[in-house]
Residue, then its C-alpha position, 0 to 999 in steps of 0.5 A: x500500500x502506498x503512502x498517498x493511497x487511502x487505507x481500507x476501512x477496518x474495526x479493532x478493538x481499542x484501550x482508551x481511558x481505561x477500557x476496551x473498545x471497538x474503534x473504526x478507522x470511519x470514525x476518525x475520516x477527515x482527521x490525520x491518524x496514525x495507525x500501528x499495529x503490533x502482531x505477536x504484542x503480549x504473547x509468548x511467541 
């Protein structure tokens, strides 16, 4: 994917003020976001 493509909608779930919950990168349109994702993060892999 290229940087000045748009990113495909997706929902994940979120830690944000102290509970989890579900966050959709719609809900942020017309807003600059950074995305990171961590595969394996808190595992024993």
């Amino acid at each position: 994917m290229l940087v000045t493509k748009q990113a495909p909608d997706f929902t994940g779930s979120a830690f944000y003020q102290g509970k989890i919950k579900k966050v959709s990168l719609s809900d942020y349109r017309g807003k600059w976001v950074v995305v990171c994702f961590y595969p394996g993060d808190f595992t024993f892999v």
